[in-house]
C-alpha positions as CSV (number, residue, x, y, z in Angstrom):
1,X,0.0,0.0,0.0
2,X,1.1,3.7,-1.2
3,X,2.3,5.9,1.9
4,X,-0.5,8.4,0.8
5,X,-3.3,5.7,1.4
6,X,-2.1,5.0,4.2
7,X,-2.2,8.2,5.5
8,X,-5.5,8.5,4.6
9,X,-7.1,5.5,6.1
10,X,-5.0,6.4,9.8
11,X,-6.8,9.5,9.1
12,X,-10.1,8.5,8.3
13,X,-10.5,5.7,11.3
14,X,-8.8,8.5,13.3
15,X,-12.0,11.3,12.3
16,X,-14.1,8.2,12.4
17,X,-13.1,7.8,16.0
18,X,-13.1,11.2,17.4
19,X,-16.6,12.2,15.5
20,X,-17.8,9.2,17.4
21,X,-16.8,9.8,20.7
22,X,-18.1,13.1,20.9
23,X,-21.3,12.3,19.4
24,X,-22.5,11.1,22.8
25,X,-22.3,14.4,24.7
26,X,-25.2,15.9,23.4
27,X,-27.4,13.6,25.6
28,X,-25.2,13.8,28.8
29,X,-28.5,15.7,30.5
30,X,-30.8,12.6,29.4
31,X,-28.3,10.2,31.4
32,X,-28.5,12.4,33.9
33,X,-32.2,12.5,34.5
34,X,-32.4,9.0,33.8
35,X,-30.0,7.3,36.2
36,X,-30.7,10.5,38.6
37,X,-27.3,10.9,38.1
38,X,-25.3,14.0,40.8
39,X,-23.0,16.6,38.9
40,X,-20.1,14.4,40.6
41,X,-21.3,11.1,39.5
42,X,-21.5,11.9,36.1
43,X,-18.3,13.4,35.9
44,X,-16.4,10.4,37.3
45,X,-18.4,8.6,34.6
46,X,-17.1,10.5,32.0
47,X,-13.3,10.7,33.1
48,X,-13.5,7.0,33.7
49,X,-12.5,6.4,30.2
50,X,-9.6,8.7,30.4
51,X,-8.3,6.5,33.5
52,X,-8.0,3.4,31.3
53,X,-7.1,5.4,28.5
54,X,-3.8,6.4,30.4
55,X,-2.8,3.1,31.0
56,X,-3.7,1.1,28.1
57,X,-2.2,3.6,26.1
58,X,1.8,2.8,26.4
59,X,0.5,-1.4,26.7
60,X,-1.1,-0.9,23.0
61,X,2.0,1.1,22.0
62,X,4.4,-1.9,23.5
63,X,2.0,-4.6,21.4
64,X,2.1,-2.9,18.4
65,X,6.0,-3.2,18.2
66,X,5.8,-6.7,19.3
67,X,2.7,-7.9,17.6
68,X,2.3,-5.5,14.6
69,X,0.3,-2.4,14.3
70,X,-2.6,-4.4,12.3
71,X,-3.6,-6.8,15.1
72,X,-3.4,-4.0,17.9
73,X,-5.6,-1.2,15.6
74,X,-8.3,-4.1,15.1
75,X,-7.6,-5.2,18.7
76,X,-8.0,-1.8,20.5
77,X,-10.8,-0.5,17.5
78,X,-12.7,-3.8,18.5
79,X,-12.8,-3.4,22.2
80,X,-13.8,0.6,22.3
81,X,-16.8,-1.3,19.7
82,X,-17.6,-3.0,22.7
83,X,-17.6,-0.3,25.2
84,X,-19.5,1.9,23.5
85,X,-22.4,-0.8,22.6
86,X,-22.3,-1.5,26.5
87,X,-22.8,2.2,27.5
88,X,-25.5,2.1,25.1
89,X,-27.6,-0.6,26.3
90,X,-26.6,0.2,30.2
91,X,-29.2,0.1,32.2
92,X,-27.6,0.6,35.2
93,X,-25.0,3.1,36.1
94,X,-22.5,0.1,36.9
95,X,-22.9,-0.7,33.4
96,X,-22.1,3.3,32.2
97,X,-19.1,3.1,34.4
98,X,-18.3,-0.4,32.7
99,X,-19.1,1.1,29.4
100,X,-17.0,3.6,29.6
101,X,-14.1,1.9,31.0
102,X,-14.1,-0.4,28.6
103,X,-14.1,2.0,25.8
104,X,-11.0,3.0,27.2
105,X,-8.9,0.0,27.1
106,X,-9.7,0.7,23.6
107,X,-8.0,4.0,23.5
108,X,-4.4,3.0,22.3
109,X,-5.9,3.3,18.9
110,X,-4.5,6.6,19.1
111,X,-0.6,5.7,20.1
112,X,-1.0,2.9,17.7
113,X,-2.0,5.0,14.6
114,X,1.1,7.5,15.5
115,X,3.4,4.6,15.4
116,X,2.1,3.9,11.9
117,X,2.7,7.7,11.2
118,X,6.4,7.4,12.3
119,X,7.0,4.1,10.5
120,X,5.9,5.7,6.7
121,X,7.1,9.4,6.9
122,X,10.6,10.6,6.6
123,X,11.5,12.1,9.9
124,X,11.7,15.5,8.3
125,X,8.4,15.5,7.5
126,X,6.6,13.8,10.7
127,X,5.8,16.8,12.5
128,X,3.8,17.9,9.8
129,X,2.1,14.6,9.4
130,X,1.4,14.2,12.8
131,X,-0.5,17.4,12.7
132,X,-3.3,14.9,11.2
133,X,-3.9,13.4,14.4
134,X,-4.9,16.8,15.8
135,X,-7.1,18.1,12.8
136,X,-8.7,14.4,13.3
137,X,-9.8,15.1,17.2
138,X,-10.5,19.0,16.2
139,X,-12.9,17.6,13.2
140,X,-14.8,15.0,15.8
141,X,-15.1,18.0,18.2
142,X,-16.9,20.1,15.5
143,X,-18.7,17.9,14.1
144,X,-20.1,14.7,16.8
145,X,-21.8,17.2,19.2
146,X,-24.2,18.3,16.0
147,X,-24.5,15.5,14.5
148,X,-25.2,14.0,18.1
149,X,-27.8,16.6,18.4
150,X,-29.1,15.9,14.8
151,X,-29.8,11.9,16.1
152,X,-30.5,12.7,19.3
153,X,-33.7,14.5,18.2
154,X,-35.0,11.6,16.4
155,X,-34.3,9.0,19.3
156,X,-31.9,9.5,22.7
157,X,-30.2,6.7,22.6
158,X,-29.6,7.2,18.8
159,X,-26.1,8.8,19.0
160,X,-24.7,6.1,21.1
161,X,-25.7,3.3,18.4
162,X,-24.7,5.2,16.1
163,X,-21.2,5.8,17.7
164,X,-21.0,1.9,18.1
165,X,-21.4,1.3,14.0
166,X,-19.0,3.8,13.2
167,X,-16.9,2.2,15.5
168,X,-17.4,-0.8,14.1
169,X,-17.1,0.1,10.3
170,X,-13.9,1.3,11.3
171,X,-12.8,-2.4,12.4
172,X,-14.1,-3.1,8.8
173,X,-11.8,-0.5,7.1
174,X,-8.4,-1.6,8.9
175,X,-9.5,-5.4,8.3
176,X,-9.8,-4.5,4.7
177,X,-7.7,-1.8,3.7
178,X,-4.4,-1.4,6.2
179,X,-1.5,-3.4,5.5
180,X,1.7,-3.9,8.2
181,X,4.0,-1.0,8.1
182,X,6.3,-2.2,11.2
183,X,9.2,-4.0,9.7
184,X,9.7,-7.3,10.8
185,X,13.6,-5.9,11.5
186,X,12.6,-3.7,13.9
187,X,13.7,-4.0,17.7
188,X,11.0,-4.9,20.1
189,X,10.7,-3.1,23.1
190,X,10.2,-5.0,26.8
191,X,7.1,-4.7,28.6
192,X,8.7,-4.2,31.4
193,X,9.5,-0.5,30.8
194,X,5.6,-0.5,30.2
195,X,5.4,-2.2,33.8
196,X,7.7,0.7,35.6
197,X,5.4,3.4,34.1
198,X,2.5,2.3,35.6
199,X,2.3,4.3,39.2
200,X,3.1,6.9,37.2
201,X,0.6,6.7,34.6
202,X,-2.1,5.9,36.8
203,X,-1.3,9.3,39.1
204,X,-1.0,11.0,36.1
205,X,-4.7,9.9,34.9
């Protein structure tokens, strides 16, 4: 696969990602009505998913340079898929916090798609193509909350399934479209500097 197609698959899963994460904070007042839900509550709910974020993060970049970036963008793609389909049918707020941190675990996506970045682009051009992965989370701020509001006037829980399918299709794209880019040369780092990192990761988050 072309450098340039690459680039614009990372990018598209990467919009594809943000757009649907933020599509769900149109109907933060419904969840709180619904699960009678304090200002305190619902914020732990929502920074739940950074917590996991924080540490699954560094693990998802450490698997991709052992295990390929393929298997760890449809790995960590396929488990947010998950956590956002659970948030979506929760009925309970156990099951929003369960939702949530799922979706998290899923968040090395992120790490993973920058280390596809930095293993097709000259290093005197990364910072400028790294600048996609901040015009992708700029695009999914813009856009998700109206679109969120667009679906969430047809049904509440409408944004959330919707998140979960364009989760999903993005599974579909890297299954069907992305090719390897690590090289099987290339040294592979120890967990154990992963391990170390922990205590502070977790403080951090």
């Amino acid at each position: 696969m072309k450098r340039s197609q690459t680039l614009r698959l990372v990018f598209l899963t990467l919009v594809n990602d943000r757009v649907a994460r933020s599509l769900i904070n149109c109907i933060l007042p419904y969840i709180v009505v619904r699960f009678h839900l304090s200002g305190l509550m619902l914020g732990l709910i929502m920074a739940s998913i950074t917590l996991t974020s924080a540490v699954s993060a560094p693990i998802a970049g450490r698997l991709s340079d052992r295990c390929g970036r393929r298997k760890t963008l449809l790995g960590c793609l396929g488990i947010s898929t998950v956590g956002m389909s659970i948030f979506g049918f929760a009925s309970t707020v156990p099951a929003l916090f369960t939702g949530r941190l799922v979706d998290g675990i899923g968040g090395g996506s992120e790490a993973t798609s920058e280390a596809v970045i930095a293993d097709i682009t000259p290093r005197k051009d990364q910072t400028k193509t790294f600048g996609l992965v901040a015009m992708a989370s700029v695009i999914g701020l813009i856009v998700g909350p109206g679109l969120g509001g667009l679906f969430a006037s047809l049904n509440v829980r409408l944004p959330v399934w919707i998140a979960s399918i364009m989760l999903f299709l993005n599974v579909i794209l890297i299954a069907a479209g992305f090719q390897e880019t690590r090289r099987s040369d290339s040294p592979k780092q120890p967990f154990a500097l992963v391990e170390r990192s922990w205590p502070k990761l977790i403080g951090f988050a």
